[in-house]
N, C-alpha and C positions, 0 to 999 in steps of 0.2 A: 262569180262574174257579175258585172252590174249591167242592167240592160241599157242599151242606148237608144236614141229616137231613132239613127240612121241605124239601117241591117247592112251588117257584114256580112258581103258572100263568103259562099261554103266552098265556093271555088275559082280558081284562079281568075284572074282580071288584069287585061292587059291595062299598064299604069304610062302616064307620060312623068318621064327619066324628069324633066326640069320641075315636075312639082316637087319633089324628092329634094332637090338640092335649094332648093327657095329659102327654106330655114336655116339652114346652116352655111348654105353659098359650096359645100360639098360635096357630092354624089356620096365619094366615102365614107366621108364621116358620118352621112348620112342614114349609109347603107350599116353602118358599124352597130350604130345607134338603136337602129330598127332590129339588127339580130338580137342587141344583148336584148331588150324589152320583149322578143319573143322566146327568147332561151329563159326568162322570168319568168311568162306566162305558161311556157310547154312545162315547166316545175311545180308550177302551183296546181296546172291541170294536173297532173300524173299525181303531186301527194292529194289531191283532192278525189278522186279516182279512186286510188289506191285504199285512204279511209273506207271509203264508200262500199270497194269490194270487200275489207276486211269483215266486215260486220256477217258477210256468208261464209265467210272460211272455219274451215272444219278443222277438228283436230282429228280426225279421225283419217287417216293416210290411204284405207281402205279401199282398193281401183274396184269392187265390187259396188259399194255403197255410192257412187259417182253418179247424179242427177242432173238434170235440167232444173236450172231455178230461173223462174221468170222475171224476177223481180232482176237479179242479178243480167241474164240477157236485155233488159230496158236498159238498165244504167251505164252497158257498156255503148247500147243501138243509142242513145243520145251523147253521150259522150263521141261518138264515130260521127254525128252529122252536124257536132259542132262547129266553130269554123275554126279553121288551124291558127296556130298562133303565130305566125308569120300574116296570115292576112288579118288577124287582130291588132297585132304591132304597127302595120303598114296604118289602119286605121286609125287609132291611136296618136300616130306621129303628126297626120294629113290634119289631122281635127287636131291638133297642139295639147292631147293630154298625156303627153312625156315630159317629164321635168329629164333635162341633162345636162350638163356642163363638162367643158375640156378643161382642165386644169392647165392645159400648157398654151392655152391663150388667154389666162385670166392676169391680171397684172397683178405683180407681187405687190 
């Protein structure tokens, strides 16, 4: 994730509905737009995560042998206070760093 000058909150923020639709003149489309950029972003969190936690995984199946790893509880405790990928996406779209195009208003 690259950092931005402006902070994206970590939690909900009530939005006014007509900036949303300003770029595309759609709420919908608009709203569409915003999900798929966040269904990209909650993917790339989760394999990136996922990497991350693999590096502690055990082969060993053993429910006796079962620890507390510190390193492993950080990476999930900053991963949890990150901000969701829904209010990334939102961000994202407001500040115009989504490329998108409708195909079915572009002229053949």
């Amino acid at each position: 994730m690259s950092t931005t000058k402006n902070v994206i909150p970590t939690s909900t923020v009530t939005r006014d509905v007509r900036q949303l639709d300003q770029e595309t003149g759609n709420i919908y489309e608009s709203l569409v737009i915003i999900a798929k950029r966040a269904n990209q972003i909650a993917a790339n969190m989760k394999e990136e995560l996922h990497s991350k936690l693999s590096e502690f995984a055990s082969s060993n199946d053993n429910l006796e042998e079962i620890f507390e790893n510190r390193e492993q509880i950080e990476i999930s405790k900053h991963y949890e206070r990150m901000p969701k990928p829904t209010l990334i996406a939102i961000d994202e779209f407001l500040n115009h760093k989504v490329y998108y195009r409708n195909p079915s208003k572009q002229e053949g």
